[in-house]
Every structure is written in C-alpha cells, then in structure tokens.
Jmol script that loads the backbone (N, CA, C; Angstrom):
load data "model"
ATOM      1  N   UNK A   1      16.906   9.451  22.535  1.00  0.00           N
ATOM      2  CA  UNK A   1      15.725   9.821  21.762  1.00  0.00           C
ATOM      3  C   UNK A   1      15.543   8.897  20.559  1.00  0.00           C
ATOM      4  N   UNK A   2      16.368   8.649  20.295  1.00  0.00           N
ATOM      5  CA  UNK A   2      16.637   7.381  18.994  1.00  0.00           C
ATOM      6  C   UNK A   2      16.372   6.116  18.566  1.00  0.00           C
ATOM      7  N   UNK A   3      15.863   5.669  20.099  1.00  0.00           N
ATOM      8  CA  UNK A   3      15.537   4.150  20.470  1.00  0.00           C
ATOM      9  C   UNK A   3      14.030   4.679  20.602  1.00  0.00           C
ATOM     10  N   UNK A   4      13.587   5.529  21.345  1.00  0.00           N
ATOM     11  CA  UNK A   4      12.645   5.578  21.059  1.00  0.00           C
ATOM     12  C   UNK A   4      11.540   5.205  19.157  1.00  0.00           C
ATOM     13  N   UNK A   5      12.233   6.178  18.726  1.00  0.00           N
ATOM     14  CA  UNK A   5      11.360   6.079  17.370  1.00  0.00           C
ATOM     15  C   UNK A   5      12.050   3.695  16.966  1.00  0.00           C
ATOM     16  N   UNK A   6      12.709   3.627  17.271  1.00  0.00           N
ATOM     17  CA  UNK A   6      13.135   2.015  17.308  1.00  0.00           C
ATOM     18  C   UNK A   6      12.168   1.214  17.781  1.00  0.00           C
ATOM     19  N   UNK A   7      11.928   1.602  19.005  1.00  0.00           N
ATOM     20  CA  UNK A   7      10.540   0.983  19.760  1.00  0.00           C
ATOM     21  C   UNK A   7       9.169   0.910  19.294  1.00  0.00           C
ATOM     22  N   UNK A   8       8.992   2.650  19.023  1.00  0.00           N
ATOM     23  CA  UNK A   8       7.891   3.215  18.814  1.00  0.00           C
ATOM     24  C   UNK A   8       7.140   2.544  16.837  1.00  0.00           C
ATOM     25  N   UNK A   9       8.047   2.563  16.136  1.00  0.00           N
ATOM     26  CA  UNK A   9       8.156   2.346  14.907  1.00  0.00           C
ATOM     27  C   UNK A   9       7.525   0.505  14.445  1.00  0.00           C
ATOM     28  N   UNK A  10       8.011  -0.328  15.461  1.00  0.00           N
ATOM     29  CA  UNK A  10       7.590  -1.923  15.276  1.00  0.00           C
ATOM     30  C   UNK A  10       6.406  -2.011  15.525  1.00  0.00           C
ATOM     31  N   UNK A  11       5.955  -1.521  17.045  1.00  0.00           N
ATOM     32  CA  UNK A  11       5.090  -1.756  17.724  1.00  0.00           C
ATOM     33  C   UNK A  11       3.426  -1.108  16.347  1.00  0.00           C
ATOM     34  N   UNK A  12       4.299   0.116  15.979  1.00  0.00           N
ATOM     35  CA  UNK A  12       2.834   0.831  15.055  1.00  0.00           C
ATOM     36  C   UNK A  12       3.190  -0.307  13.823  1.00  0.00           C
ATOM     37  N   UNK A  13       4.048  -0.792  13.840  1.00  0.00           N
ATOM     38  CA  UNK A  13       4.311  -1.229  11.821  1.00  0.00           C
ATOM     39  C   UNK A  13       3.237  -2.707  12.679  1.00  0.00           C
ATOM     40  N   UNK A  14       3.068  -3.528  13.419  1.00  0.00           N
ATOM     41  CA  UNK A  14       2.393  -4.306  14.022  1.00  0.00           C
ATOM     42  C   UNK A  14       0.417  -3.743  13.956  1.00  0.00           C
ATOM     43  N   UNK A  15       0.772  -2.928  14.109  1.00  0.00           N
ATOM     44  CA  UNK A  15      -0.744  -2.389  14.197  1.00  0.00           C
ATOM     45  C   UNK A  15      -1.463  -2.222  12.514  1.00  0.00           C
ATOM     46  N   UNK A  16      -0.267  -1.482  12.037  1.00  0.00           N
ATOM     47  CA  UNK A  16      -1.174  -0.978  10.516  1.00  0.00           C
ATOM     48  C   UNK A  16      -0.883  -2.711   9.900  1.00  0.00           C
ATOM     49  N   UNK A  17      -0.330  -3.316  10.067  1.00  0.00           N
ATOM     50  CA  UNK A  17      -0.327  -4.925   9.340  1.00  0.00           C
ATOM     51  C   UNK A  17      -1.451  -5.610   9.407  1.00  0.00           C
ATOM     52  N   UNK A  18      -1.133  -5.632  11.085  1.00  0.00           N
ATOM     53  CA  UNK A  18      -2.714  -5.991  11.397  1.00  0.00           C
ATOM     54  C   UNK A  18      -4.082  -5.689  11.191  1.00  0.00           C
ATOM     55  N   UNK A  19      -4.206  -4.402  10.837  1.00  0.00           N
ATOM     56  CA  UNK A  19      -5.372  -4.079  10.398  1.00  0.00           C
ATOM     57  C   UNK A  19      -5.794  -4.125   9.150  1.00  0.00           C
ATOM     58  N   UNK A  20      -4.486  -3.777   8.838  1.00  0.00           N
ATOM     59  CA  UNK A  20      -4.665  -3.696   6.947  1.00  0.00           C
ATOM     60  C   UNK A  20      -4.773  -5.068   6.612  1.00  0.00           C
ATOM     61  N   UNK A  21      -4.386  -6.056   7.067  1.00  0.00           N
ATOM     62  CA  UNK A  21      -4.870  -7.699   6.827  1.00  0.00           C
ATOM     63  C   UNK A  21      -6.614  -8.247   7.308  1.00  0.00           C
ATOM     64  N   UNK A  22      -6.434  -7.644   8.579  1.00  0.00           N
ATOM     65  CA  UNK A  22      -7.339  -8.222   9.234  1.00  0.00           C
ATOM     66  C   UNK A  22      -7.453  -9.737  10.142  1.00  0.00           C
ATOM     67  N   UNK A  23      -5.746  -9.839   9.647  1.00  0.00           N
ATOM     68  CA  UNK A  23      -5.751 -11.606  10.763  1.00  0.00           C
ATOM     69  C   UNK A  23      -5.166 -11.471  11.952  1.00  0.00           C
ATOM     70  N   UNK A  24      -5.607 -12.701  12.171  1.00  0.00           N
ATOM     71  CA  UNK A  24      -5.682 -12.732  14.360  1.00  0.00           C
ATOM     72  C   UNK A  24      -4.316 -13.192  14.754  1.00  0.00           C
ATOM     73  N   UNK A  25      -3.165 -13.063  13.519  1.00  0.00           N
ATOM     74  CA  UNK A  25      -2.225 -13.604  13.943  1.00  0.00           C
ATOM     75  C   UNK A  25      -1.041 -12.876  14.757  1.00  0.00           C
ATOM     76  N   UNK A  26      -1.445 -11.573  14.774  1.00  0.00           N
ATOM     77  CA  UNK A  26      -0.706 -10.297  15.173  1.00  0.00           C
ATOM     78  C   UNK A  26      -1.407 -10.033  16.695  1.00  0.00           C
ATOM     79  N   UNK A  27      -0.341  -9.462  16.870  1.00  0.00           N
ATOM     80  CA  UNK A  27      -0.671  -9.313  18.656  1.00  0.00           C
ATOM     81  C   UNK A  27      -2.091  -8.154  18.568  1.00  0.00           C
ATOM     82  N   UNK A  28      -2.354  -7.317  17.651  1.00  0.00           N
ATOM     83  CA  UNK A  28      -3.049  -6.308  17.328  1.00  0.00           C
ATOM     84  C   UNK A  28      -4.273  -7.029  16.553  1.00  0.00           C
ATOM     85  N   UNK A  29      -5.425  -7.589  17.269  1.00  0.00           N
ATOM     86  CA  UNK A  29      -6.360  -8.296  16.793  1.00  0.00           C
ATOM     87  C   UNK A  29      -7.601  -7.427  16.232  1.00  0.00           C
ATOM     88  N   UNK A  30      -7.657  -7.436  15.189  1.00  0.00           N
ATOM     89  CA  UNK A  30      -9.377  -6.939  14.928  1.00  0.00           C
ATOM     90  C   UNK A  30     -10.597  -7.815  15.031  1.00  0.00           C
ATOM     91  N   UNK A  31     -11.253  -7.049  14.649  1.00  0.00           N
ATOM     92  CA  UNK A  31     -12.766  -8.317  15.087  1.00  0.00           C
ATOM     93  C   UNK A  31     -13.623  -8.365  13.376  1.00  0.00           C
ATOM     94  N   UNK A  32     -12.702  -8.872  12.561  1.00  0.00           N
ATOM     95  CA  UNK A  32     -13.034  -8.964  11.337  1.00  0.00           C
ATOM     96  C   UNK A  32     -13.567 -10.286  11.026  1.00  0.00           C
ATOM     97  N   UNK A  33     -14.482 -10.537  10.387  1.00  0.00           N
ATOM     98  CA  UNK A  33     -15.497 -11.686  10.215  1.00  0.00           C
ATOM     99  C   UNK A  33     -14.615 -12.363   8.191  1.00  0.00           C
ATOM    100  N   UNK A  34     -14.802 -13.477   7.892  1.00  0.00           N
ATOM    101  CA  UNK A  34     -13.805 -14.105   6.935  1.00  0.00           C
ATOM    102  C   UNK A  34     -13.832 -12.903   6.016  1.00  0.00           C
ATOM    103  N   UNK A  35     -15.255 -13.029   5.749  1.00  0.00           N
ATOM    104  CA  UNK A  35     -15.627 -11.774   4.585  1.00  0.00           C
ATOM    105  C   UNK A  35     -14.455 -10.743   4.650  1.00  0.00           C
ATOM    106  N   UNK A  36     -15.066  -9.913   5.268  1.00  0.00           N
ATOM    107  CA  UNK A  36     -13.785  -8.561   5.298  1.00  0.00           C
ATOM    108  C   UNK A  36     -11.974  -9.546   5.505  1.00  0.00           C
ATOM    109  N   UNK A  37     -11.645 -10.230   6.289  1.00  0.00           N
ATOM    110  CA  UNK A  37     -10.826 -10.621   5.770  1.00  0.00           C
ATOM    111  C   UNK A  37     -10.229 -10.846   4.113  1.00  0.00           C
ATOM    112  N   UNK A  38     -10.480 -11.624   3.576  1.00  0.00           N
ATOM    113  CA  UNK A  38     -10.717 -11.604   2.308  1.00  0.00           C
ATOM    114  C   UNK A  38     -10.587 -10.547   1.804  1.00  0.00           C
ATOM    115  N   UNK A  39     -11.929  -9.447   1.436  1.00  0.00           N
ATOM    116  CA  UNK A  39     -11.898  -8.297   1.222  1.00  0.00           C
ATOM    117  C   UNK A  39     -10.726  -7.392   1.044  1.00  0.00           C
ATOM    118  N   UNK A  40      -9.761  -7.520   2.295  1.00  0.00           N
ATOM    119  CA  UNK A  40      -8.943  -7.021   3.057  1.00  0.00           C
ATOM    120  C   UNK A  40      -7.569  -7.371   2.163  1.00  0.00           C
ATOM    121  N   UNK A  41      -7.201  -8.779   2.204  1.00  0.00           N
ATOM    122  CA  UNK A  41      -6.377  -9.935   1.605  1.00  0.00           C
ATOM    123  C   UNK A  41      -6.248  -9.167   0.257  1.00  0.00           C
ATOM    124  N   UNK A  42      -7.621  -9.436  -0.401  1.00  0.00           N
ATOM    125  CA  UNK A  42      -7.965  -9.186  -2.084  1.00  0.00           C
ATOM    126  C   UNK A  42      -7.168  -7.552  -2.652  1.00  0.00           C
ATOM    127  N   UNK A  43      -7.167  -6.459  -1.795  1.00  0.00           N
ATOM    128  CA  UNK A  43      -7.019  -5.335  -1.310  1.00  0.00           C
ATOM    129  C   UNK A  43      -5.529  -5.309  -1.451  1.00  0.00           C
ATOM    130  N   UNK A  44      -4.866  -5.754  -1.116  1.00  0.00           N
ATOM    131  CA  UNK A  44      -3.159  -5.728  -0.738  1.00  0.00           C
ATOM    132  C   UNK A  44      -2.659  -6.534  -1.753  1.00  0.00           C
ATOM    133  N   UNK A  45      -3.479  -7.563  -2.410  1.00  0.00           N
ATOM    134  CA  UNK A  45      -2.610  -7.993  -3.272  1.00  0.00           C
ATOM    135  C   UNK A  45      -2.818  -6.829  -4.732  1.00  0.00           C
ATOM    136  N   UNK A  46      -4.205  -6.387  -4.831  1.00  0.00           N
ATOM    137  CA  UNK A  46      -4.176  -5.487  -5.903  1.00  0.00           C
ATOM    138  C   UNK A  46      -3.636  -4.363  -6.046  1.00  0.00           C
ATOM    139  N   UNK A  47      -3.377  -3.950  -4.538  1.00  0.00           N
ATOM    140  CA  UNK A  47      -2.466  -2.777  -4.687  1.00  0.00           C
ATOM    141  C   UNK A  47      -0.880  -2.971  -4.822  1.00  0.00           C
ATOM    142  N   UNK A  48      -0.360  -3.914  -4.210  1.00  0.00           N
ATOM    143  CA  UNK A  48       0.848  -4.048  -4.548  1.00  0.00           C
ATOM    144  C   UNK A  48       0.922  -4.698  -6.208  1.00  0.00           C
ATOM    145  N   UNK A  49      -0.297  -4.974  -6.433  1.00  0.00           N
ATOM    146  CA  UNK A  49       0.030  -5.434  -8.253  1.00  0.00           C
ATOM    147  C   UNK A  49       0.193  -3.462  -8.830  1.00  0.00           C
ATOM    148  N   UNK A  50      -0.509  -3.059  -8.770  1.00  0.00           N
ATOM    149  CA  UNK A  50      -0.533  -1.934  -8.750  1.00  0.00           C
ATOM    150  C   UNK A  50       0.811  -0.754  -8.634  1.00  0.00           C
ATOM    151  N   UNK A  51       1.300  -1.173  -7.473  1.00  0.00           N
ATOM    152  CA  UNK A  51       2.884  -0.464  -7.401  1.00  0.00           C
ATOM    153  C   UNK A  51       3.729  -1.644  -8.763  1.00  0.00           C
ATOM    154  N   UNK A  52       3.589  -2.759  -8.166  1.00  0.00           N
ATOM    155  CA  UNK A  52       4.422  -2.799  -8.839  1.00  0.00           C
ATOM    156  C   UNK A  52       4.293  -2.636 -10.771  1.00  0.00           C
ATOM    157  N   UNK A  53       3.229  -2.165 -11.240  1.00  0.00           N
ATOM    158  CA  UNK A  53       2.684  -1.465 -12.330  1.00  0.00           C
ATOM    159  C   UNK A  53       3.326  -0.313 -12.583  1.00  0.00           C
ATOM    160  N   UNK A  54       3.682   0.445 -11.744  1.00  0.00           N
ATOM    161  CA  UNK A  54       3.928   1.871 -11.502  1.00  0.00           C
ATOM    162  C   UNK A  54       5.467   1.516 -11.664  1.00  0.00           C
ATOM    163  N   UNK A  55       6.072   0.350 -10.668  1.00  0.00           N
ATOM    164  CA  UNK A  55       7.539   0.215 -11.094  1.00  0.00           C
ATOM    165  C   UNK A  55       7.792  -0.264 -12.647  1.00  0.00           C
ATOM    166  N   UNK A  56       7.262  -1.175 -13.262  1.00  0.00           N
ATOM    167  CA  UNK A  56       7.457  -1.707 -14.224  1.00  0.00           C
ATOM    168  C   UNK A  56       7.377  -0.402 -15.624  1.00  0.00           C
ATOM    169  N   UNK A  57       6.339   0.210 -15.328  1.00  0.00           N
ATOM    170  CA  UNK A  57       6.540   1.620 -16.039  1.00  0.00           C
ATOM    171  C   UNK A  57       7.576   2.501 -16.341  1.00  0.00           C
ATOM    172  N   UNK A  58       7.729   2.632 -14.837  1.00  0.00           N
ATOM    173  CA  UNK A  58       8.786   3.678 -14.642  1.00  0.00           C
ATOM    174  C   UNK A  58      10.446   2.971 -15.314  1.00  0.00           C
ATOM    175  N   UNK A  59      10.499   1.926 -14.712  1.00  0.00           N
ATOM    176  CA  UNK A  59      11.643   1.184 -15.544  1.00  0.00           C
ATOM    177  C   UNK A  59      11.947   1.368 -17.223  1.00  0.00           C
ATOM    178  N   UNK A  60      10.665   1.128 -17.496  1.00  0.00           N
ATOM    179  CA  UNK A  60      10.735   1.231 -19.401  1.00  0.00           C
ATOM    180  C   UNK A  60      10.633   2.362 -19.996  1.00  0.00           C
ATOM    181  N   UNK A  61       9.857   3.160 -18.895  1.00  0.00           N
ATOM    182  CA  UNK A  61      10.255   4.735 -19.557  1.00  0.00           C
ATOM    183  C   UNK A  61      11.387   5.254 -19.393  1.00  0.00           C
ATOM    184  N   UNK A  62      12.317   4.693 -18.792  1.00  0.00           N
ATOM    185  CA  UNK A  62      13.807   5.160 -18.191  1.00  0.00           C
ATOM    186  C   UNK A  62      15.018   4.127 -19.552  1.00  0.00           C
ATOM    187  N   UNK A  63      14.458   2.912 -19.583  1.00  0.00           N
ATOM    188  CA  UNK A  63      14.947   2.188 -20.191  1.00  0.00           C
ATOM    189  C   UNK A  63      14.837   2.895 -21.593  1.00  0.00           C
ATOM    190  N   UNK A  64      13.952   3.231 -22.459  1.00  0.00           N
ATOM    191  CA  UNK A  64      13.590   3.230 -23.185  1.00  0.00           C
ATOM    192  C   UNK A  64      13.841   5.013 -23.900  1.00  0.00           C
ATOM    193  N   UNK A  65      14.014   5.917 -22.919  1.00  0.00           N
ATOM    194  CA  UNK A  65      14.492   7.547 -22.853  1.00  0.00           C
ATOM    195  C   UNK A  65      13.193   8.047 -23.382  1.00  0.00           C
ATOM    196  N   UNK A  66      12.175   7.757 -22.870  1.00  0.00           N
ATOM    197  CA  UNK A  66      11.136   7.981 -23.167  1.00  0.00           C
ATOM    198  C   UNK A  66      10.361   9.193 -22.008  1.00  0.00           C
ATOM    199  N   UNK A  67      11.506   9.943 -21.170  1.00  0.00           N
ATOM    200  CA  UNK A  67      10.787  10.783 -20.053  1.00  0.00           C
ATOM    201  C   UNK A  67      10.400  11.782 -20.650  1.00  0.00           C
ATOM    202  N   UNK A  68       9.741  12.350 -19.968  1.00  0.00           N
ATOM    203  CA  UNK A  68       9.213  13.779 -20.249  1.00  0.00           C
ATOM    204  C   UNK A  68       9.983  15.022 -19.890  1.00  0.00           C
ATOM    205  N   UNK A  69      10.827  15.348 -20.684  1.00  0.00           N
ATOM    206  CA  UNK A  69      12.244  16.230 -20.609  1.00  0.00           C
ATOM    207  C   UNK A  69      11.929  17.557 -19.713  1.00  0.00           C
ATOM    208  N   UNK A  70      10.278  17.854 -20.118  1.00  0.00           N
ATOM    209  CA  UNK A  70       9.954  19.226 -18.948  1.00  0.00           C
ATOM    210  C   UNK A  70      10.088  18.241 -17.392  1.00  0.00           C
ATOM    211  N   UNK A  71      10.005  17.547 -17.024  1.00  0.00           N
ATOM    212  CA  UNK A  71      10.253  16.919 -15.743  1.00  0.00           C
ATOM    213  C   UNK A  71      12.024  17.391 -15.224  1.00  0.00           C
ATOM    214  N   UNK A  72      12.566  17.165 -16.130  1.00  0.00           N
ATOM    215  CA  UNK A  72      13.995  16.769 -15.399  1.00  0.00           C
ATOM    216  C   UNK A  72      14.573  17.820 -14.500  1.00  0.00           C
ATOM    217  N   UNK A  73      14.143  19.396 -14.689  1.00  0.00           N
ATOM    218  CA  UNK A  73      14.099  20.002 -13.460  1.00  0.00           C
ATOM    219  C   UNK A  73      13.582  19.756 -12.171  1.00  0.00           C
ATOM    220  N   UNK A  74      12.949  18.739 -12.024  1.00  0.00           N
ATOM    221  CA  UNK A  74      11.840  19.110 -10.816  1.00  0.00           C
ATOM    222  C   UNK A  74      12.403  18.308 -10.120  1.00  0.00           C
ATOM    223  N   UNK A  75      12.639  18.847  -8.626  1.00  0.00           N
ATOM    224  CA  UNK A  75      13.435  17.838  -7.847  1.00  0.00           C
ATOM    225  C   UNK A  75      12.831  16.666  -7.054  1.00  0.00           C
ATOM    226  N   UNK A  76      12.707  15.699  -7.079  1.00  0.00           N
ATOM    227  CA  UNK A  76      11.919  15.219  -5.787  1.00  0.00           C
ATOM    228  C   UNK A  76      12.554  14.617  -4.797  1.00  0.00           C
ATOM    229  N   UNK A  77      12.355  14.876  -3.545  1.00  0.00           N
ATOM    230  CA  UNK A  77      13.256  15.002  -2.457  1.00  0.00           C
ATOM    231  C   UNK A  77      13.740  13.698  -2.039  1.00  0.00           C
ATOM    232  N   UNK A  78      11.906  12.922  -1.904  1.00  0.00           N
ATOM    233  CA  UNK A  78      11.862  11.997  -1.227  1.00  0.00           C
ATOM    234  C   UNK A  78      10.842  11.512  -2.381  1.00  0.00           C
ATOM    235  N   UNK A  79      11.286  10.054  -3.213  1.00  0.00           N
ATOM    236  CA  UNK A  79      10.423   9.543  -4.255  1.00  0.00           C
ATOM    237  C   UNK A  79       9.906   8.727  -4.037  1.00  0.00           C
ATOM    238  N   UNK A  80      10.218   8.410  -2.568  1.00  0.00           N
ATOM    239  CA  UNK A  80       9.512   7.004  -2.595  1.00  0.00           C
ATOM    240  C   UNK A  80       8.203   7.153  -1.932  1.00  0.00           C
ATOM    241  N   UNK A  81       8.154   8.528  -0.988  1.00  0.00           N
ATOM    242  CA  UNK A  81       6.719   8.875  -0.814  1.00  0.00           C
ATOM    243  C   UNK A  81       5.667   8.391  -1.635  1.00  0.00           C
ATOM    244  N   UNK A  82       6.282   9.036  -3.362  1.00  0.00           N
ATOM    245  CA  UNK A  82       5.127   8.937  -4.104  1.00  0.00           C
ATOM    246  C   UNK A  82       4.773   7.550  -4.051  1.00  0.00           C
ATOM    247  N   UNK A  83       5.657   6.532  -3.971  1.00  0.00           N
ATOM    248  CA  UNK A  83       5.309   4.871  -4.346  1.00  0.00           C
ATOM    249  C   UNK A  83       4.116   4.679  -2.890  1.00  0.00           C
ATOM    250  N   UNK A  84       4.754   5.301  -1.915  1.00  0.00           N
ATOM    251  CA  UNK A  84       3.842   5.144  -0.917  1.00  0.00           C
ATOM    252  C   UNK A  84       2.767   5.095  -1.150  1.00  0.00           C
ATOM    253  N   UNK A  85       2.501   6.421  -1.181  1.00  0.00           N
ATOM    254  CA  UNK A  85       0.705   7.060  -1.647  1.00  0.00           C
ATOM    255  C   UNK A  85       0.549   6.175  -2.554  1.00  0.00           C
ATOM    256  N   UNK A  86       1.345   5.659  -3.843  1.00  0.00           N
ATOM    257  CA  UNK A  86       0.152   5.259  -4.387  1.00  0.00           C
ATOM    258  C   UNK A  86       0.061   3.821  -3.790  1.00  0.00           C
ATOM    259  N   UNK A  87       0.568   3.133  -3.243  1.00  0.00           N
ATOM    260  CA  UNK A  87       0.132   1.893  -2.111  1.00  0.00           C
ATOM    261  C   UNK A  87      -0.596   2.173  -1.796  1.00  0.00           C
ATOM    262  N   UNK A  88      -0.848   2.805  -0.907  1.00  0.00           N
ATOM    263  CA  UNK A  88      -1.961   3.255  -0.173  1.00  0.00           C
ATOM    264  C   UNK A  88      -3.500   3.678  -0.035  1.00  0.00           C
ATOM    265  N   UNK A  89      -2.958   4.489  -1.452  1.00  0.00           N
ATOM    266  CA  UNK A  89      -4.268   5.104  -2.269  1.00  0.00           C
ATOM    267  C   UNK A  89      -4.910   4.015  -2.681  1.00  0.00           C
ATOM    268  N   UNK A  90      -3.935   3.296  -3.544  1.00  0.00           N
ATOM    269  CA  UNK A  90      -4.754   2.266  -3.768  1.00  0.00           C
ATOM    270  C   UNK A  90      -5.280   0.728  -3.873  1.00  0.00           C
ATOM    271  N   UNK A  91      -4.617   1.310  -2.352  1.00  0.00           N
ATOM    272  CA  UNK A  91      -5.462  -0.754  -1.233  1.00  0.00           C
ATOM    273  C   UNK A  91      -6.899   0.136  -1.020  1.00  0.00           C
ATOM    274  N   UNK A  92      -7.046   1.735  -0.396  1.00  0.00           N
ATOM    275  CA  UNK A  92      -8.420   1.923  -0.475  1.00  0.00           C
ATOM    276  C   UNK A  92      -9.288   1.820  -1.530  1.00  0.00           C
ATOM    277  N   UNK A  93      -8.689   2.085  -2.310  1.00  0.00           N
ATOM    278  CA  UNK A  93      -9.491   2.347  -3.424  1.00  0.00           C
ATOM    279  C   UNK A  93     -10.359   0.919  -4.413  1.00  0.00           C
ATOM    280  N   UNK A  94      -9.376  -0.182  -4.173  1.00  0.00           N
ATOM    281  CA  UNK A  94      -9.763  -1.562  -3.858  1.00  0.00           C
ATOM    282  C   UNK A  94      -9.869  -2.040  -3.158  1.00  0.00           C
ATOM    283  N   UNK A  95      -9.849  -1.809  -1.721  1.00  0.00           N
ATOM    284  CA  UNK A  95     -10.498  -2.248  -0.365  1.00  0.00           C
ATOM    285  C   UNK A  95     -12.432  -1.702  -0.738  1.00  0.00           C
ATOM    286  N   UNK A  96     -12.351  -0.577  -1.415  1.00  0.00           N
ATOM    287  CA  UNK A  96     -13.594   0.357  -1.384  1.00  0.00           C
ATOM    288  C   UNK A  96     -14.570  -1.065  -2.586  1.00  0.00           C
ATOM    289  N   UNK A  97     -14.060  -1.179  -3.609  1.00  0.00           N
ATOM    290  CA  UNK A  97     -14.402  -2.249  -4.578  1.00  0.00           C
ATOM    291  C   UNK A  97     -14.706  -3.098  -4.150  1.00  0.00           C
ATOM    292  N   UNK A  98     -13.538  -4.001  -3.722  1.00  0.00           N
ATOM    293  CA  UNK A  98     -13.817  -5.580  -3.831  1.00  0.00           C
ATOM    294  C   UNK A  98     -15.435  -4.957  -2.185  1.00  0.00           C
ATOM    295  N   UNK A  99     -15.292  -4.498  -1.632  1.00  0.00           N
ATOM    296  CA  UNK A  99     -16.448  -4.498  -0.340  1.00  0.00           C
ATOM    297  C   UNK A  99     -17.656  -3.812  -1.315  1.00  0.00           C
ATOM    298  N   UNK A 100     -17.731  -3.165  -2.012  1.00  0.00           N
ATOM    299  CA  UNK A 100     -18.767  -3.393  -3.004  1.00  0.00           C
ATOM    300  C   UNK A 100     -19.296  -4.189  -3.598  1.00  0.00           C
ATOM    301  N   UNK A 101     -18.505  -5.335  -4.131  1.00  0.00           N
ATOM    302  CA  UNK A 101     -18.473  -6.322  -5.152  1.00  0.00           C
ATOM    303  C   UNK A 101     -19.046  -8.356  -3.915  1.00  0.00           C
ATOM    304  N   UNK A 102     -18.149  -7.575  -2.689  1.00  0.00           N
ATOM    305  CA  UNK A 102     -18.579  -8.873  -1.947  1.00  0.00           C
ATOM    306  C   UNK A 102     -19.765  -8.325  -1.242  1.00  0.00           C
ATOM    307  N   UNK A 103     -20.354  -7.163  -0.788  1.00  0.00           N
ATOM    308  CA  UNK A 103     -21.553  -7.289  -0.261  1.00  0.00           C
ATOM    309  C   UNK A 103     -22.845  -7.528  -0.240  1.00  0.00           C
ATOM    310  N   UNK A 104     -23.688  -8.189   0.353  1.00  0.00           N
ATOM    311  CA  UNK A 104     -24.704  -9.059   0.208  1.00  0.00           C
ATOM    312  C   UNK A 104     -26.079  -8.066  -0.419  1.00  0.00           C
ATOM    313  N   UNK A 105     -25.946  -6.899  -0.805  1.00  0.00           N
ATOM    314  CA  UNK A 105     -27.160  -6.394  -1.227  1.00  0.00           C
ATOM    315  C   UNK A 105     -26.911  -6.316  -2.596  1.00  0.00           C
TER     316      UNK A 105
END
end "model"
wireframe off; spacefill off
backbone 0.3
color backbone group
C-alpha cells in the first residue's frame, strides 16, 4: 500500500508544477499562451517572497522573545500546513493581480 502513495505522489507533484508554472517542459502540458505564463512565473516568485516573509518574521519574533505568551498553549500539530496555505493562498492571490495588471482591457 506504501508504494503506492510513492507512485501516486510524483506523478500529482508533476501535475500541480506544471500547472502552477504553466511550461511545456513537464510531461503535464497546458495550453498557456507567454502571457499567462509569465503571469503564472510572476505568481510563484511573489508568493514564495511572501513565505519566505512569514519565515523571516517568525525567526525575529522567536529571536527576539517577542511571542505572544497567550499563544504558548496552543498546540499545533502540523505547522507547516500553515506555511502551506499561506503559499498557496498567496500565488492566488497574486496570480489574481498580476492577471489584472497584465490584461489587455
């Protein structure tokens, strides 16, 4: 059952790359024109500026004993979820922009 999720796991990490880029270099081709490429490109680099915003934070508020002491109960299971989401959240959220900002009307 184990190899499965092994298999199953590349083949999708191939797909969301590919799309979330938009280049033809992945076996998983979209039919994206330069524009949205770009768009796309512009998108991933702002969001990973973005995490890594969120890391650089989190570092100096740790560095610095600057947390918020009502926090230190609260468990979180899995933290890196949150880094996820906010990846995520926000390549859309600048995918949503920059395709505002490049479209022709």
């Amino acid at each position: 059952m184990k190899w499965i999720f092994y298999l199953i796991i590349p083949i999708l990490w191939l797909f969301v790359v590919s799309w979330f880029t938009g280049s033809k270099d992945y076996v998983f081709q979209t039919n994206d024109d330069e524009r949205k490429q770009k768009i796309k490109q512009k998108a991933i680099v702002q969001s990973w500026t973005t995490l890594i915003l969120f890391f650089i934070t989190n570092f100096l508020l740790n560095f610095f004993h600057l947390n918020d002491k009502r926090l230190d109960n609260v468990p979180l299971v899995y933290p890196e979820v949150d880094y996820f989401l906010v990846a995520v959240v926000s390549y859309f959220i600048f995918f949503i922009i920059n395709n505002r900002k490049m479209s022709a009307n």
